[in-house]
N, C-alpha and C positions, 0 to 999 in steps of 0.2 A: 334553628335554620340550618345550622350546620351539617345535623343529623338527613336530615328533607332533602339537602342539594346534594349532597355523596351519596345518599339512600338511590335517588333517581339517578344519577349519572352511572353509578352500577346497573342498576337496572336495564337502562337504556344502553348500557355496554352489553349487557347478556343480550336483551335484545336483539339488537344487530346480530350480534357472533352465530346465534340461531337462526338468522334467517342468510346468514351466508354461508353456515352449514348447509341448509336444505336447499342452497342455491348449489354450493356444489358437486350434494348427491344425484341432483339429477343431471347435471352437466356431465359425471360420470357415467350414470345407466345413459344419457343422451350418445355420449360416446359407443357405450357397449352392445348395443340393442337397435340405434336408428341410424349414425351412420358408419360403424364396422360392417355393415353385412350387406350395404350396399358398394363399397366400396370394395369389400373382399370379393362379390359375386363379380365384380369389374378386372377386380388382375387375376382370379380363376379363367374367364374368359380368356384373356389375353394371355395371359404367360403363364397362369398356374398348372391348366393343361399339360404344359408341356413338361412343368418342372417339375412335376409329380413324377411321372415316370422317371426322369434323371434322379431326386433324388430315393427313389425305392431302391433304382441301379447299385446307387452309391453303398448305400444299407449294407444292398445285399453284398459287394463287396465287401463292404467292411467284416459283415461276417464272415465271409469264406477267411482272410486274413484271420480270422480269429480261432476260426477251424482247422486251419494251417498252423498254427501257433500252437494250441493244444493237442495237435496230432503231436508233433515235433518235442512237445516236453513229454512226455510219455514217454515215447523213442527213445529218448534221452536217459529218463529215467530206469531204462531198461522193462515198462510196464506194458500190459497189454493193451493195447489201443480199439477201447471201445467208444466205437463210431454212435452208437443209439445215446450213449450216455453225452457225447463230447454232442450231437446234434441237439437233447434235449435242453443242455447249457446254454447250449446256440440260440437257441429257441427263448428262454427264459432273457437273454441279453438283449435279443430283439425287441422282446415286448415292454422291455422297459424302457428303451430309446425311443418306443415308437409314444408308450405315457406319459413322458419327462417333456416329448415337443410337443403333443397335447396339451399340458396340463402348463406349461409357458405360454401355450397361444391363447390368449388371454380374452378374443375375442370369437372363439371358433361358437359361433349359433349359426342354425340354418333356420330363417321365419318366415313365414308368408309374406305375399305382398298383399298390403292392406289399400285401401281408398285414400283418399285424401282426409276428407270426411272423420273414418275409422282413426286415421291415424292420431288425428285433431284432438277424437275423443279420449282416445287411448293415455295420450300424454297428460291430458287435463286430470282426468281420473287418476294416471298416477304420480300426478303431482300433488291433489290436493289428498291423498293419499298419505305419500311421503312427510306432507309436513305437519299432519294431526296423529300419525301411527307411528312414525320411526323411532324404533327402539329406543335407541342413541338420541335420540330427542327428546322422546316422551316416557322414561322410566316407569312412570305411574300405569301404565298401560296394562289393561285385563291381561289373562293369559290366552282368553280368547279373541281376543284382538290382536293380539303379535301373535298367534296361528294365522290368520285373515292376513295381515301386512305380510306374512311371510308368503303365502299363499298367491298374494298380488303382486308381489315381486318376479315369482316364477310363471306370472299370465302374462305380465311385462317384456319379460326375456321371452318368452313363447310369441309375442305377439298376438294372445288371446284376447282376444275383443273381448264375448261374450264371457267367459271368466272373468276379466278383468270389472263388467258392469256388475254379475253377481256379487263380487265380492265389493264392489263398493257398494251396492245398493245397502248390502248384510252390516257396511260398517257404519252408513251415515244414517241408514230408518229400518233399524234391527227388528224385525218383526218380534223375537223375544227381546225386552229391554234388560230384562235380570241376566240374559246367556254372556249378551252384546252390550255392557251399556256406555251411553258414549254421552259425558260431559257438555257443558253448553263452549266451553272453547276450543270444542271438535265437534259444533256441527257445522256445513258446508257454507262456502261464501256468502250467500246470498241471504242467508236469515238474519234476522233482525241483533240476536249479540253477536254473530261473527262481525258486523257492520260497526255496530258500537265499540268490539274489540279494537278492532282494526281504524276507526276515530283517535280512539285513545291513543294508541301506538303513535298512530302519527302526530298527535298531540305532542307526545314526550319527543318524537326524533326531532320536532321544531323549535325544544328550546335549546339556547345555548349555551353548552357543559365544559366550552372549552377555559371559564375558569376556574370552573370546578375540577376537573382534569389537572390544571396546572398546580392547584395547590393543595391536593388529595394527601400526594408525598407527606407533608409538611405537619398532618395531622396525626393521632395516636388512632390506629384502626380499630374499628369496633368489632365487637362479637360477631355482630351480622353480616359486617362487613365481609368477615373472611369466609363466611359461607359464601356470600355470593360472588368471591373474589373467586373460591375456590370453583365453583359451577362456571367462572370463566374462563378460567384458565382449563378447564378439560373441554370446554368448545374450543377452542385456542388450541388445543393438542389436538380434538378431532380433525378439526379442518388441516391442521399441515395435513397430518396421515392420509385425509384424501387428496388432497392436495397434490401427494407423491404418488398415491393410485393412479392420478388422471396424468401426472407426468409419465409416471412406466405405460400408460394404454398409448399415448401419444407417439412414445418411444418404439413401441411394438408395431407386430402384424396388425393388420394392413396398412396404417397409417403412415410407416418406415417405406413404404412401398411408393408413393402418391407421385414420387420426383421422377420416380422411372415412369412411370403410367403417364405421367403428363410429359415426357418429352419422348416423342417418339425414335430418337435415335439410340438414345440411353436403351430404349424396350429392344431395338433391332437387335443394339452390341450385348444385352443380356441372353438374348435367344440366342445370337451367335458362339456365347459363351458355353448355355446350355448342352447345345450339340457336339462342341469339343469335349464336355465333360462326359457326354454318351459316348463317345467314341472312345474315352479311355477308361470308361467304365467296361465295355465291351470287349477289350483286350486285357484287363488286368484279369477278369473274370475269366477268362477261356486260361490265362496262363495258372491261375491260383487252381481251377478245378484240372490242371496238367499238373499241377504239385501232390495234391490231396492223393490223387490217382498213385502217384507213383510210392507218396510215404505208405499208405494202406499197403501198399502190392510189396512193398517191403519189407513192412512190418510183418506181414500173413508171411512171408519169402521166410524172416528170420525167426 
């Protein structure tokens, strides 16, 4: 008896922790893919317009300052000041500030606008998707199956409808079954052992484990046990880890943006911010290319 009620209460621990895994991979891609991109196309409209160009301005400041800087140690060092080599440096500095605020913006996709409909479908498919293919979920998985889930990930993020159906049709009624083959507790809701699966399931979250739970401690763990202790405890690590994903997306672009966007005096006093930064972007600039001008004419001078 003993053996029976800690066997199931593990059990029905893994259980659960699996299915709030896959609850909060899609609350992430829900985040990344449904509402960043309608939300971001909303403060491009409104303010991004304009803060693009401010901060290119800034950039571009920043590099003359830096051109200025490298002329100057040269000079210094009594070396000859080559301007192709000091612009090509410039060049390479650029393109890495400009990958580093890419590659942090954590939500930057541009996707179609779908139907209502499309949209319905889309999610369903790659939900029931997620929670019969996900790597991280389902170890035992073909290698042609985590090609396909990977594949569906990136129709996801694309917003492809018609990708997205292909690849599910390929993964739930594989027309080869030896390429593709797919287990009876991964095929789709609606047949007859997903249904009896999913009885059972709820069978076991109905009974009551909580005192089993309380006097687990108190027992010497068996063999089994720690296998499946140990399979809960790395659901138990996954879920923080995304856990802290969907905190930093939350933390981020566009999300970080929502309080200005929704109070329109906040968006005035940002835009009015904006144009004082243009304006001294536009003067530091004319003064740094009056600097660059003079150390070259002096340097060629000496």
């Amino acid at each position: 008896m003993r053996n029976q009620t800690f066997y199931d209460w593990l059990i029905r621990e893994v259980a659960t922790s699996r299915m709030a895994l896959v609850g909060l991979y899609e609350k992430k891609d829900k985040l990344l893919y449904v509402e960043a991109p309608p939300l971001r196309q909303r403060y491009m409209e409104t303010i991004g317009i304009y803060e693009e160009s401010v901060l290119a301005a800034e950039l571009e400041v920043s590099m003359l300052r830096r051109k200025v800087e490298m002329i100057q140690i040269a000079i210094n060092r009594r070396e000859p000041v080559d301007l192709e080599a000091i612009d090509t440096a410039i060049e390479a500095e650029r393109a890495k500030v400009v990958s580093d605020v890419e590659a942090g913006d954590k939500t930057l996709h541009e996707l179609p606008q779908l139907s209502e409909q499309e949209e319905h479908t889309l999610q369903r498919q790659h939900r029931e998707i997620t929670a019969a293919f996900h790597p991280a979920m389902n170890p035992d998985i073909t290698e042609a199956q985590k090609k396909l889930y990977e594949k569906a990930q990136d129709a996801y993020r694309l917003q492809d409808v018609e990708a997205m159906k292909l690849i599910y049709d390929m993964l739930f009624a594989p027309a080869d079954v030896s390429a593709v083959s797919v287990s009876p507790d991964r095929m789709p809701y609606g047949t007859a052992e997903r249904r009896e699966e999913y009885r059972e399931i709820a069978s076991a979250l109905s009974t009551d484990y909580k005192l089993a739970k309380q006097l687990y401690p108190f027992f010497m763990p068996l063999e089994e046990d720690s296998v499946i202790r140990s399979s809960l405890d790395g659901y138990d690590a996954q879920r923080r880890a995304v856990e802290e994903e969907i905190a930093s997306i939350r933390a981020g672009f566009p999300f970080n943006a929502v309080a200005t966007l929704n109070d329109k005096a906040k968006t005035e006093e940002y835009l009015a911010e904006l144009r004082v930064r243009a304006k001294r972007c536009e003067i530091e600039k004319a003064e740094l290319e009056r600097q660059i001008s003079t150390l070259t004419k002096g340097a060629v001078n000496g």
